[in-house]
DSSP file (Angstrom, degrees, kcal/mol; ACC not computed):
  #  RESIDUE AA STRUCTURE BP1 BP2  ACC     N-H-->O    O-->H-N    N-H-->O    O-->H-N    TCO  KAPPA ALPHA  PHI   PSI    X-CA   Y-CA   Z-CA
    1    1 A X              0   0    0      0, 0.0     2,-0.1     0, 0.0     0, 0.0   0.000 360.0 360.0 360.0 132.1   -3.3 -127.3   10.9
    2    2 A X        -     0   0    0      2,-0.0    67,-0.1    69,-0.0     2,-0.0  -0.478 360.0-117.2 -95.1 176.1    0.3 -127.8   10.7
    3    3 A X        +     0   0    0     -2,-0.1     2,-0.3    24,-0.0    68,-0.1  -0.344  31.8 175.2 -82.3 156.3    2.6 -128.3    7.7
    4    4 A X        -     0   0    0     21,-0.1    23,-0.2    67,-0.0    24,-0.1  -0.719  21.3-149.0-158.3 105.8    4.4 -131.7    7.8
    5    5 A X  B     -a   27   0A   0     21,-1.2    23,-0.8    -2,-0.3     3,-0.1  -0.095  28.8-103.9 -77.3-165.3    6.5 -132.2    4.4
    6    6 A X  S    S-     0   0    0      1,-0.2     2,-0.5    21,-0.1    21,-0.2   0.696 101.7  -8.8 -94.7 -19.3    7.2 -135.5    2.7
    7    7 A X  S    S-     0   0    0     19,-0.1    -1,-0.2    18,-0.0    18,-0.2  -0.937 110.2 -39.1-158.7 178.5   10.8 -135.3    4.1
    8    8 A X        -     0   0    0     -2,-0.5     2,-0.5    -3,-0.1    18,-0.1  -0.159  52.5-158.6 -60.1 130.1   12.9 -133.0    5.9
    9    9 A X  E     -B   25   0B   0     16,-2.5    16,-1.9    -4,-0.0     2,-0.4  -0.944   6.8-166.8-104.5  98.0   12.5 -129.4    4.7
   10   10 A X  E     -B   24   0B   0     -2,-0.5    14,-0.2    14,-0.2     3,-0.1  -0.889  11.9-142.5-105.5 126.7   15.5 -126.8    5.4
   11   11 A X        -     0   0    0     12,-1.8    -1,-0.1    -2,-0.4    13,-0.0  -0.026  27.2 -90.9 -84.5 172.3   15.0 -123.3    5.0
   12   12 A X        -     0   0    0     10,-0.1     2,-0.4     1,-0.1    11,-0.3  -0.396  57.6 -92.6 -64.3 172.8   17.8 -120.5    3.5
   13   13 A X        -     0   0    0      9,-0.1     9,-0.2    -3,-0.1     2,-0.2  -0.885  39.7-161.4-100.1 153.2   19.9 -119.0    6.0
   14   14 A X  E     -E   21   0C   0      7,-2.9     7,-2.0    -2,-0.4     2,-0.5  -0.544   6.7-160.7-106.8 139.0   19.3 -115.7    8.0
   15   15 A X  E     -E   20   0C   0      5,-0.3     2,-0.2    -2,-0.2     5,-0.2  -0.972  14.2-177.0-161.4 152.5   21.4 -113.5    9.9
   16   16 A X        -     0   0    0      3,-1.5    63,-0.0    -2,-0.5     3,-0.0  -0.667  58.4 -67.9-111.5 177.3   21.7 -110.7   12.6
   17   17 A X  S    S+     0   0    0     -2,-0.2    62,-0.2     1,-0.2     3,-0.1   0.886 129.7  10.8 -54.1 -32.4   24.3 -108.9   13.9
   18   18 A X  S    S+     0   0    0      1,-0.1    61,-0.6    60,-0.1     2,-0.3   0.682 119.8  47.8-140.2  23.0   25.9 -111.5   15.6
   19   19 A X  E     - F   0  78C   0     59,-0.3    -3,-1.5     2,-0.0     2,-0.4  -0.974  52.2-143.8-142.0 153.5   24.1 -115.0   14.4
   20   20 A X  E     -EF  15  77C   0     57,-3.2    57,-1.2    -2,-0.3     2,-0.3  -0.970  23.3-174.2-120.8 153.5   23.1 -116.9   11.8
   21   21 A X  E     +E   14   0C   0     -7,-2.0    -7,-2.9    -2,-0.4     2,-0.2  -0.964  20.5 176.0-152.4 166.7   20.2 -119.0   11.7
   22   22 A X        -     0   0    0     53,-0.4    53,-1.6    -2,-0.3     2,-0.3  -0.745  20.5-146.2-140.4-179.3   18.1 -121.6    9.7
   23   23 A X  E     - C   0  74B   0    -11,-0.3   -12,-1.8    -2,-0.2     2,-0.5  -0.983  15.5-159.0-148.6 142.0   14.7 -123.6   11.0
   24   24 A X  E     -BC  10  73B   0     49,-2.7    49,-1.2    -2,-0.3     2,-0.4  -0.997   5.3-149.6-124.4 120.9   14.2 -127.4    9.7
   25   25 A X  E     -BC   9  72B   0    -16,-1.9   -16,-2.5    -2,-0.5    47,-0.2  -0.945   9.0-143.1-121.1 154.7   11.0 -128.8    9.7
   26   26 A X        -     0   0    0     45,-1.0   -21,-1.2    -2,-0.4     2,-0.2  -0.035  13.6-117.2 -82.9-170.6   10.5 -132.4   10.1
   27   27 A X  B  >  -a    5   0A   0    -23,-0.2     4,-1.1   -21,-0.2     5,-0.2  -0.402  40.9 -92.1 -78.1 163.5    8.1 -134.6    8.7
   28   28 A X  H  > S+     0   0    0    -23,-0.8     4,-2.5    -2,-0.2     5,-0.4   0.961 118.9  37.6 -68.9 -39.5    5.7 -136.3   10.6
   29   29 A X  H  4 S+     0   0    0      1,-0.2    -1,-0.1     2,-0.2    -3,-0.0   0.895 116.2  60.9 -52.1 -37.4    7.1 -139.5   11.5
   30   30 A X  H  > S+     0   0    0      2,-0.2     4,-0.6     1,-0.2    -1,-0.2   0.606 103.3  41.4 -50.7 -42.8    9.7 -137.7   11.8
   31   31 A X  H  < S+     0   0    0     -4,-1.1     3,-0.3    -3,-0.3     4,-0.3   0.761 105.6  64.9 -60.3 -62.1    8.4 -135.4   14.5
   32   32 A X  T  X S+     0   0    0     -4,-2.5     4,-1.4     1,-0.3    -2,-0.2   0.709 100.4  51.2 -74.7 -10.7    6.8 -138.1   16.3
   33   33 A X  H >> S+     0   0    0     -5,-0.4     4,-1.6     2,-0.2     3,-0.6   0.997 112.1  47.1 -91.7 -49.5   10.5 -139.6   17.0
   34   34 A X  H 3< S+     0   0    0     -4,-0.6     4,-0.4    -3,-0.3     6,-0.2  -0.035 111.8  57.3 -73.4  -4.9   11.7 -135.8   18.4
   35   35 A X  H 3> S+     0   0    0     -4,-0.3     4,-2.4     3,-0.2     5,-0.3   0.707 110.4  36.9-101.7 -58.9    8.3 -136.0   20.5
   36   36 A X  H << S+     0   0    0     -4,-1.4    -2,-0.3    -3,-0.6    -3,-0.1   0.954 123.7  44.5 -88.6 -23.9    9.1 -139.2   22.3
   37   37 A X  T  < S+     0   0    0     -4,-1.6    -1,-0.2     1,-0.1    -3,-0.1   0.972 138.3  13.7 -34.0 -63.2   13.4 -138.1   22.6
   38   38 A X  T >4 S-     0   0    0     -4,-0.4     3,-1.0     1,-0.0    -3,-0.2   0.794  79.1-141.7 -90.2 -42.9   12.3 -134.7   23.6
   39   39 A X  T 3<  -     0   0    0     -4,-2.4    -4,-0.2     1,-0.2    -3,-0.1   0.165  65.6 -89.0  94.0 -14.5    8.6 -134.3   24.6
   40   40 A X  T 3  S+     0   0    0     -5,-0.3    -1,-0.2    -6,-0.2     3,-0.1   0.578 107.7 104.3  82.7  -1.4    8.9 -130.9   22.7
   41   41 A X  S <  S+     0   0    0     -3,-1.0     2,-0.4     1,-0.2    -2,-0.1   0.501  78.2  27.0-107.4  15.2   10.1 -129.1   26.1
   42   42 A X  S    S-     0   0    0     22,-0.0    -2,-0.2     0, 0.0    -1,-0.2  -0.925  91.7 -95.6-165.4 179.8   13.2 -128.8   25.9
   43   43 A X        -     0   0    0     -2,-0.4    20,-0.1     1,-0.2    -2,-0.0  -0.143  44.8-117.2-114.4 152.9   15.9 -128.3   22.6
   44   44 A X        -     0   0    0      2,-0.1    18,-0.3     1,-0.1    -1,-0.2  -0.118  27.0-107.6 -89.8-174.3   17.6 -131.4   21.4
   45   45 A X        -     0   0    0     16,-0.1     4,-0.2     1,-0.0    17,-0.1  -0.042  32.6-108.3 -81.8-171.0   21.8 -132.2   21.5
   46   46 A X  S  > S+     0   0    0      2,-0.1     4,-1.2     3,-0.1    -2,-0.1   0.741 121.6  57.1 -85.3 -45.5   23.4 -132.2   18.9
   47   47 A X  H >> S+     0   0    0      2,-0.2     3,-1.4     3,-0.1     4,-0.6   0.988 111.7  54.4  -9.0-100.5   23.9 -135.9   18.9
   48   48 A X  H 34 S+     0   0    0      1,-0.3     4,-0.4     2,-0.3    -2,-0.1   0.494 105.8  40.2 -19.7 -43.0   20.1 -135.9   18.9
   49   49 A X  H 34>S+     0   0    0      2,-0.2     5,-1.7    -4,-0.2     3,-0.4   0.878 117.6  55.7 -79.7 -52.6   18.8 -133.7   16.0
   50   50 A X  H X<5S+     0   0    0     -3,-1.4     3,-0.7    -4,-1.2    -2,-0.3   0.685 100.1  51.0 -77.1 -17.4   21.6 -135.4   14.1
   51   51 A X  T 3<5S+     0   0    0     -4,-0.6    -1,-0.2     1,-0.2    -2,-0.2   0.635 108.0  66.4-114.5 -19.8   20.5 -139.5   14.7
   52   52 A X  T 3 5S-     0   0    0     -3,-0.4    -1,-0.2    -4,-0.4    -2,-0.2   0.678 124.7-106.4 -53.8  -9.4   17.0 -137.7   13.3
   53   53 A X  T < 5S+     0   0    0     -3,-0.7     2,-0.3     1,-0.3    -3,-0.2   0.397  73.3 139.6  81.0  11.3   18.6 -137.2    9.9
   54   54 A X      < -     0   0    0     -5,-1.7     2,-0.4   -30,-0.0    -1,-0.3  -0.760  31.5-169.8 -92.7 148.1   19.2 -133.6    9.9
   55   55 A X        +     0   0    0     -2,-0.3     2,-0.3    -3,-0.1    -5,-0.0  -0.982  20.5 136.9-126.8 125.8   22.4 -132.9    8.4
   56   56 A X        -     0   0    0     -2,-0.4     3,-0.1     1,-0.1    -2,-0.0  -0.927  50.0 -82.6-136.1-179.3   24.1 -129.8    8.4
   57   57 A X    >   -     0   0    0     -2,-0.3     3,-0.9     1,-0.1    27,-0.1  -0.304  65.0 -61.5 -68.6 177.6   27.6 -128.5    9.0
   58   58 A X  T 3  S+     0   0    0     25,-5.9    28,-0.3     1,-0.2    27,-0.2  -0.257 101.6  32.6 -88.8 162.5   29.1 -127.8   12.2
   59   59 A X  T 3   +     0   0    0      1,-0.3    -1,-0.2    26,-0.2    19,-0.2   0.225  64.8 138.8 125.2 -49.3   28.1 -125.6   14.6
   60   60 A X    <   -     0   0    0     -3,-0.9     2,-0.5    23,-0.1    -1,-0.3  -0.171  32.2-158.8 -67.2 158.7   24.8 -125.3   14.6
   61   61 A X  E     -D   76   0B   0     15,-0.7     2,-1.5   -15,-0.0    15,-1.0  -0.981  20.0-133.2-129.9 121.5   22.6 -125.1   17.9
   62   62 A X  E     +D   75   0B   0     -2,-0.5    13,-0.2   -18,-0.3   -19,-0.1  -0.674  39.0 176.7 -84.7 105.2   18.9 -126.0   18.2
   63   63 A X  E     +     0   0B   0     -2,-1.5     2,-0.2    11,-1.2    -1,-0.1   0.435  39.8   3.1 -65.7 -37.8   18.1 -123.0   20.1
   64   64 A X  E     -D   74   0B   0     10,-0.7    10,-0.5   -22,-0.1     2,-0.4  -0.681  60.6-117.7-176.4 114.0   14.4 -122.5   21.0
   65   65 A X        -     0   0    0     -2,-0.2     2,-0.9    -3,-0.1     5,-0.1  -0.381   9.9-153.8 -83.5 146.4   11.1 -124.2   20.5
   66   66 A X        -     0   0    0     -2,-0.4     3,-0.2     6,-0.4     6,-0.2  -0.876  18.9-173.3 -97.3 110.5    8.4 -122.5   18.5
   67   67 A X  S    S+     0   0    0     -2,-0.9     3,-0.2     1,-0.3    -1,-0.2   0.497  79.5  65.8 -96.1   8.4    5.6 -124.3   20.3
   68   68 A X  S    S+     0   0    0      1,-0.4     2,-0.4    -3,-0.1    -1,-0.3   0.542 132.2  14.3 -75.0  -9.5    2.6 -123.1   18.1
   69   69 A X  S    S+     0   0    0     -3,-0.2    -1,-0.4     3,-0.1     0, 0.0  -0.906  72.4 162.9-166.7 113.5    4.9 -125.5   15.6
   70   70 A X  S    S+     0   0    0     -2,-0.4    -4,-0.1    -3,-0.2    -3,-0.1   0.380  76.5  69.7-125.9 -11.9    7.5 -127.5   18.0
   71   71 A X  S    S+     0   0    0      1,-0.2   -45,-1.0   -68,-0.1     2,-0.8   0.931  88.9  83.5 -65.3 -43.3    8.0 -130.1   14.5
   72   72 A X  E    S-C   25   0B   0    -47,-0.2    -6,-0.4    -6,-0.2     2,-0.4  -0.563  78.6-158.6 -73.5  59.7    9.8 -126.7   13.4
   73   73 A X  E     -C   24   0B   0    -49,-1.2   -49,-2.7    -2,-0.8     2,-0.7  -0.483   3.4-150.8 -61.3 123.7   13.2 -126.9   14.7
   74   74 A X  E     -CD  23  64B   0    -10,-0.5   -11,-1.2    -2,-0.4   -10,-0.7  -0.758  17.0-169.4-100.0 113.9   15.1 -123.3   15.1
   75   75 A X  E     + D   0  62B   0    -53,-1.6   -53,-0.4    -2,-0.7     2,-0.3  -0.530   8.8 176.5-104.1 151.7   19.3 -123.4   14.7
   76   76 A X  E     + D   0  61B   0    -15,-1.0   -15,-0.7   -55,-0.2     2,-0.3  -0.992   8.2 174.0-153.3 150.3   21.4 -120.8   15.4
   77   77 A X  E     -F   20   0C   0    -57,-1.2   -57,-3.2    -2,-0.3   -17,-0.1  -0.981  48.2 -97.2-162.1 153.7   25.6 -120.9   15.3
   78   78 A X  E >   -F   19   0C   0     -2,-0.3     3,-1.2   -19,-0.2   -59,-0.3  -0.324  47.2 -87.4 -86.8-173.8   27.4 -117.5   15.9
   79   79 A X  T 3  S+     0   0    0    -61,-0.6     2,-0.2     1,-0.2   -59,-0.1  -0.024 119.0  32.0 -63.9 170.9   28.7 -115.2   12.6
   80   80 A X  T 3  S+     0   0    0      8,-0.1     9,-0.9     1,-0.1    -1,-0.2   0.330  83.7 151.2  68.6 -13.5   32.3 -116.4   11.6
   81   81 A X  E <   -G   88   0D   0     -3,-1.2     2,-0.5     7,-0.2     7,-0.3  -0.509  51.6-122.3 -61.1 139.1   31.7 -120.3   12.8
   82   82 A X  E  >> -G   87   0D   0      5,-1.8     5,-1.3     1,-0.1     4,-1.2  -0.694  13.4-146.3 -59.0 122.6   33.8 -122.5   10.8
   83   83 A X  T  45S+     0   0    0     -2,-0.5   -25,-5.9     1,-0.2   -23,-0.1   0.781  92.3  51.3 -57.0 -47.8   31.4 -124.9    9.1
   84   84 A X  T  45S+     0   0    0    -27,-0.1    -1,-0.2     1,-0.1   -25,-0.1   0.809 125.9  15.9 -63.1 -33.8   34.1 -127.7    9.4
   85   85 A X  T  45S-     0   0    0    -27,-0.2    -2,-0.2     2,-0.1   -26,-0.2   0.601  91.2-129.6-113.4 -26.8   35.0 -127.6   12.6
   86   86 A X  T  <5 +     0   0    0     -4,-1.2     2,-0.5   -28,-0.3    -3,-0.2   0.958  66.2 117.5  77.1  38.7   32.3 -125.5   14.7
   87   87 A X  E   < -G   82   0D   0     -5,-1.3    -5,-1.8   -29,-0.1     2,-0.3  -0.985  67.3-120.3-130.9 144.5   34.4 -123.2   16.4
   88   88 A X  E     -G   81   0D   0     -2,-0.5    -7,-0.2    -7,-0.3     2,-0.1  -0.702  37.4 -98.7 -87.6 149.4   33.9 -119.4   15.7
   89   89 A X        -     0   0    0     -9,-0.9     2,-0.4    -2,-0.3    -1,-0.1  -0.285  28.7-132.7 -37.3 126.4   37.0 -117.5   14.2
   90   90 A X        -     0   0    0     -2,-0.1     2,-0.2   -10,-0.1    -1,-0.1  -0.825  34.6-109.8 -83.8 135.1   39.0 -115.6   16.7
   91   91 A X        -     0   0    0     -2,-0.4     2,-0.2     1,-0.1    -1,-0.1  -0.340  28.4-105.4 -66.5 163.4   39.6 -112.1   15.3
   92   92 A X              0   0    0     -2,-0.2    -1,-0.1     1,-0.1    -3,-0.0  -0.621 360.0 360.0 -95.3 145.3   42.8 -110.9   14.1
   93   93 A X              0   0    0     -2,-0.2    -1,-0.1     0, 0.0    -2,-0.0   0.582 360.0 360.0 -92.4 360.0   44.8 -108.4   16.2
């Protein structure tokens, strides 16, 4: 049975070598509006995710569904993104 909190649940953030990532899961009501956008096949805008209420800084990308759990959205924005703006850092020469 899956988890469905009383409102939108956002995890810590995560990292690799070259990402960082978080996963937000919705509520149910919540869910069932991202079911009829989306169907659950295929990973929402930006636009989209955001007119759900989830709020985050910039950058982030909903990336991949976990379909055992598709209420479960998984974000990902590379290392070094500026939060404000969404743009990764250029390194310095």
């Amino acid at each position: 049975m899956p988890h469905y909190p009383d409102e939108i649940e956002y995890s810590d953030k995560y990292a690799d070598s070259t990402y960082e990532y978080r996963h937000v899961i919705l509520p149910k009501a919540i869910a069932k509006e991202m079911y009829r956008i989306a169907a659950a096949k295929r990973c929402l805008a930006d636009h989209e995710w955001r007119s759900l209420g989830v709020t985050q800084s910039r950058g982030w990308v909903h990336y991949e569904i976990h379909r055992p759990e598709p209420h479960i959205l998984l974000f990902r924005r590379p290392l070094g993104t500026d939060p404000n703006t969404g743009r990764v850092a250029q390194p310095q020469r």
